[in-house]
N, C-alpha and C positions, 0 to 999 in steps of 0.2 A: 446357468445362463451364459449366454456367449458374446462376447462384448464383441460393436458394430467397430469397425476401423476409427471411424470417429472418437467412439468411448475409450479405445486404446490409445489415442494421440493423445486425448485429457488424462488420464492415467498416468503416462508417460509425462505430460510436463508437469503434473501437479506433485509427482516422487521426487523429480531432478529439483524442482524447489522445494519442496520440502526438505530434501535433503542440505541444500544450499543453504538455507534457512536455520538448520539447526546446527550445521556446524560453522556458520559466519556468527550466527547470535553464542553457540558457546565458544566459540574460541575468544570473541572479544569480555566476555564473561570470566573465563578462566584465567587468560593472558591480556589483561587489558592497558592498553600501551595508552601512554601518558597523553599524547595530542588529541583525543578522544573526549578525556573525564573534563566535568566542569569543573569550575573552582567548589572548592567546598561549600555549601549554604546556597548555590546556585543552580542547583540541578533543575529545577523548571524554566528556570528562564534557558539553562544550554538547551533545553528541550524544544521550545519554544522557536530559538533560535535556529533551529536543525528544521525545524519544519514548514518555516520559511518556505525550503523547498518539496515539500508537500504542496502549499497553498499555492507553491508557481506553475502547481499542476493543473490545478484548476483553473487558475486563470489564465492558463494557455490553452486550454481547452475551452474557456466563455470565450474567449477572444477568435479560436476557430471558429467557430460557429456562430458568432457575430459578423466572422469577415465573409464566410459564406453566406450568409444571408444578406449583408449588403449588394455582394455584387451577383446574387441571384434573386432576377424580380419574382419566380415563382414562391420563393422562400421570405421576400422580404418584410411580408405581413405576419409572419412568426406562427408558432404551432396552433397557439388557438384561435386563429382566422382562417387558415390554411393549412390542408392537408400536407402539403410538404414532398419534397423529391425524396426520392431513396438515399441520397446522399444525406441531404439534411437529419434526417430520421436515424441515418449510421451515426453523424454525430452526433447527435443529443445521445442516440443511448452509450456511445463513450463518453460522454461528460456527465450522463449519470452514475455511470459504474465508476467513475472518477471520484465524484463527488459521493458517494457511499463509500469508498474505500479512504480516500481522509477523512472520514470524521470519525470512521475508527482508529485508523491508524493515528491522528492527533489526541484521539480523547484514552488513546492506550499508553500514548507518549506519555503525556499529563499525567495518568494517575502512576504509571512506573516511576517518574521523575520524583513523584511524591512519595513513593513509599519503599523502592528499593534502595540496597547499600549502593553508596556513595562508588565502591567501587566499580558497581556493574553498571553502572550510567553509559557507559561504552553503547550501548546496546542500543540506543534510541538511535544515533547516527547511524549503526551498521544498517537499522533497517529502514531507516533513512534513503541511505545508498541504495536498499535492495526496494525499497518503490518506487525512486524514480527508474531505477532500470527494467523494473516490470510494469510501469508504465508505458518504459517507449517500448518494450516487446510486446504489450500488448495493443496498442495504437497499431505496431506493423500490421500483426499478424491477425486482426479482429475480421475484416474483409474477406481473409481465405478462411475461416471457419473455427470454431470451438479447438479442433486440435492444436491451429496456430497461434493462437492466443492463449492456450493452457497456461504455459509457462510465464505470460506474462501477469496474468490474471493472480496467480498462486505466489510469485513472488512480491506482490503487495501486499498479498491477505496472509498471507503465513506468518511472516515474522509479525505483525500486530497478532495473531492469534498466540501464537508463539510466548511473546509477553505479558501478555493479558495472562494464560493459560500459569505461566511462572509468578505472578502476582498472585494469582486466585491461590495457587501452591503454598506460596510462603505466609503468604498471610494466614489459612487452615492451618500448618506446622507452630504459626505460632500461636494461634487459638488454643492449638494441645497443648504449649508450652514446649514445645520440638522446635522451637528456629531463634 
């Protein structure tokens, strides 16, 4: 089968993050520098803390599309009274893709904070950092098409997958008695 130019632009960003993703989350893994780790006995709350700016994603995103819709009267009766402009309709579905991508990426925070070594706590802020930067690339790039939002789409959802994926890991190893 022969991928459409499209299918290669998503290809193309979802590798470059991937790749970003695997070696931001293991270097801070490997080599995890002190300004990062929580204090000891605190890992959910640094978690917690860090994701903050998760939750500021969303609500800059309710507050878009709050502000558009006040100052557009076709819009100002909201989706279930009104069909909605094309704009309106672009924002809700980034503030849904918003709002499904933290409630994984918080609820992957949480249970890491919970159950990984103290040392790799690093890892909640890297991917931290790497959602809101795949936020605003995707916010740019959603407009011009699948290819231009690849990269930003993928650098939210990988490192929570990422983590999540290394939980489900460690915990199996230690089921065998391997960790």
């Amino acid at each position: 089968m022969r991928l459409s130019e499209v299918q290669r632009g998503v290809l193309r960003g979802m590798l470059q993050a991937l790749g970003i993703s695997l070696l931001a989350v293991g270097a801070v893994i490997m080599w995890p520098p002190q300004a990062v780790l929580p204090a000891l006995g605190d890992e959910l709350g640094h978690a917690l803390a860090w994701d903050i700016l998760v939750m500021a994603c969303v609500a800059g995103n309710i507050a878009w599309v709050a502000r558009h819709r006040f100052f557009t009267p076709e819009d100002i009766e909201g989706s279930g009274l009104a069909a909605g402009t094309d704009r309106v309709r672009r924002y809700q579905a980034l503030l849904q893709n918003t709002l499904e991508q933290a409630v994984l990426a918080v609820g992957t925070h949480g249970v890491w904070a919970a159950s990984m070594p103290a040392h790799w706590q690093g890892a909640v802020p890297v991917a931290v950092l790497l959602f809101l930067l795949g936020r605003v690339l995707f916010w740019r790039g959603y407009a011009a098409g699948a290819g231009h939002r690849a990269l930003g789409f993928a650098l939210t959802f990988y490192p929570s997958v990422l983590l999540l994926l290394l939980v489900v890991g460690r915990r199996g190893l230690q089921g065998l008695g391997l960790a």
